[in-house]
C-alpha positions, -999 to 999 in steps of 0.1 A, spaced: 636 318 387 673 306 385 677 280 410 708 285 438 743 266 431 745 257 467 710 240 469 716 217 440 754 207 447 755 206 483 786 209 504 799 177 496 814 179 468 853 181 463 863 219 455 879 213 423 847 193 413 827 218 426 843 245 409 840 225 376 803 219 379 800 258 393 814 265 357 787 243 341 760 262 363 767 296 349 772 285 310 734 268 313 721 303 333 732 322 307 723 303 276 685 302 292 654 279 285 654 263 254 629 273 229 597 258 225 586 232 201 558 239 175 524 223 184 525 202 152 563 189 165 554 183 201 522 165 195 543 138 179 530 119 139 493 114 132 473 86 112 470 112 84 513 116 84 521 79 85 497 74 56 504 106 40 541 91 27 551 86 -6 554 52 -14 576 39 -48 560 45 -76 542 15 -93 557 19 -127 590 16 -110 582 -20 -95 563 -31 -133 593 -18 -147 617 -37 -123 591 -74 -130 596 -71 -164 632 -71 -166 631 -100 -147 609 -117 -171 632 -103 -200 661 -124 -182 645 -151 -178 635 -157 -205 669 -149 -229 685 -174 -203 656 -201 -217 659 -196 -254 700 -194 -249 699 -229 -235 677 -243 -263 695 -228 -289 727 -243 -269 710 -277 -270 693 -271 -301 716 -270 -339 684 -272 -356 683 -308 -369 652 -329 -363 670 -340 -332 681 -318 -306 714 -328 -285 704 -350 -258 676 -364 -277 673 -396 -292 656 -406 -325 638 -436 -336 644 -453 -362 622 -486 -377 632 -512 -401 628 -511 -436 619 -540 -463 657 -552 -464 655 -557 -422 614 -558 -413 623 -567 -377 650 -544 -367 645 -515 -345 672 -489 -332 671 -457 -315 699 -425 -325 711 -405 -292 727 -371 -306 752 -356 -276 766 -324 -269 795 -316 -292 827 -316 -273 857 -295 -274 867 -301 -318 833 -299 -329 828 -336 -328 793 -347 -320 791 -382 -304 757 -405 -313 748 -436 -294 731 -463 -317 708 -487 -299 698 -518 -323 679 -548 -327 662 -571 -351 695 -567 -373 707 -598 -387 745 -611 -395 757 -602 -426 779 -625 -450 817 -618 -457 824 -584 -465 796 -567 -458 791 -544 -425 760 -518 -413 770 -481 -420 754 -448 -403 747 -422 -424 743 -383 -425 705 -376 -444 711 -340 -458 679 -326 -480 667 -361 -487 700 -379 -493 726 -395 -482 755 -368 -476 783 -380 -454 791 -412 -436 791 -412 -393 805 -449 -385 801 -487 -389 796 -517 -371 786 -554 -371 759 -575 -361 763 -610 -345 728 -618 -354 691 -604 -351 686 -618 -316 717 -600 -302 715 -562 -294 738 -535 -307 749 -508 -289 778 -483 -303 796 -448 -301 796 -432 -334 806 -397 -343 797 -370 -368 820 -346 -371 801 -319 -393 780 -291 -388 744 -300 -387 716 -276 -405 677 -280 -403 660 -313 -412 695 -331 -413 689 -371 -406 697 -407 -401 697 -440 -417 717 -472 -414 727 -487 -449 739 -522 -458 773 -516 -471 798 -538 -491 837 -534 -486 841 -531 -521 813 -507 -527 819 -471 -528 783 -462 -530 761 -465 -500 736 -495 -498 700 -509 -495 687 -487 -463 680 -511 -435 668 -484 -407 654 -450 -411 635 -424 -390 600 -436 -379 589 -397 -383 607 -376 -410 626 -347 -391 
């Protein structure tokens, strides 16, 4: 049954307005009822659809964990082999080293820093025990390559055994595996290093 204009507008409404919504009345008669839904669409989801969806596959979410662990893990080994050149002391380390026959009571410790800008890699030597040499003679630092004495990294002086040491040094080469450290006696006059006075408690 269509229902009458005039009993849903009333006759209070403004002719143009009611000539407007007139127009409205007829377009809505003629288009009909709207079809009906299917029983499965009006009833609305069940249990059984909600859990019926198809969640990500698990392969998918393995797949995304171990790229993840991949990551991580290149970022690790890129900063050890960063802070790493292969020597038996890795930049940022420090070494020990213990006195030998020629200076039984010195000790010293070798700190091996990050190589800067040229290539240069600054080392920190920490001493005591060492004694005051005579005229013309002066500690040395030297590079241990495959056993022996390869380059020089540095000197200094001692004001006695019962004063501690502390200097900058530099080595400006390019460490390989098992490279070392030792501090020599050296003469000014000498061209050849000198008796060994401190060497690596462990050999690297």
């Amino acid at each position: 049954m269509t229902p009458d204009f005039d009993e849903l507008v009333g006759q209070d409404v403004e002719r143009a307005e009611r000539e407007r919504l007139r127009h409205v009345h007829e377009l809505l008669v003629t288009a009909g009822p709207p079809a009906e839904l299917p029983p499965n669409i009006e009833a609305g989801p069940t249990l059984a659809m909600t859990l019926g969806k198809p969640k990500k596959p698990m392969h998918r979410r393995v797949a995304l964990l171990a790229a993840a662990i991949v990551v991580l893990a290149l970022a690790f080994l890129g900063g050890y082999l960063a802070g790493n050149d292969g020597s038996g002391i890795a930049r940022g380390e420090t070494m020990e080293l213990a006195g030998t026959k020629v200076a039984p009571d010195a000790l010293a410790s070798l700190r091996l820093s990050a190589a800067d800008t040229s290539g240069n890699l600054p080392m920190t030597l920490t001493a005591t025990g060492l004694p005051k040499l005579r005229e013309g003679w002066y500690y040395e630092v030297y590079l241990v390559r495959n056993g022996k004495i390869f380059a020089p990294c540095g000197w200094f002086v001692s004001k006695g055994a019962d004063h501690g040491i502390d200097v900058t040094l530099n080595a400006p080469y390019d460490l390989e595996p098992k490279d070392s450290w030792v501090v020599a006696k050296q003469n000014w006059h000498s061209r050849t290093p000198g008796p060994v006075v401190l060497r690596p408690t462990t050999s690297a």
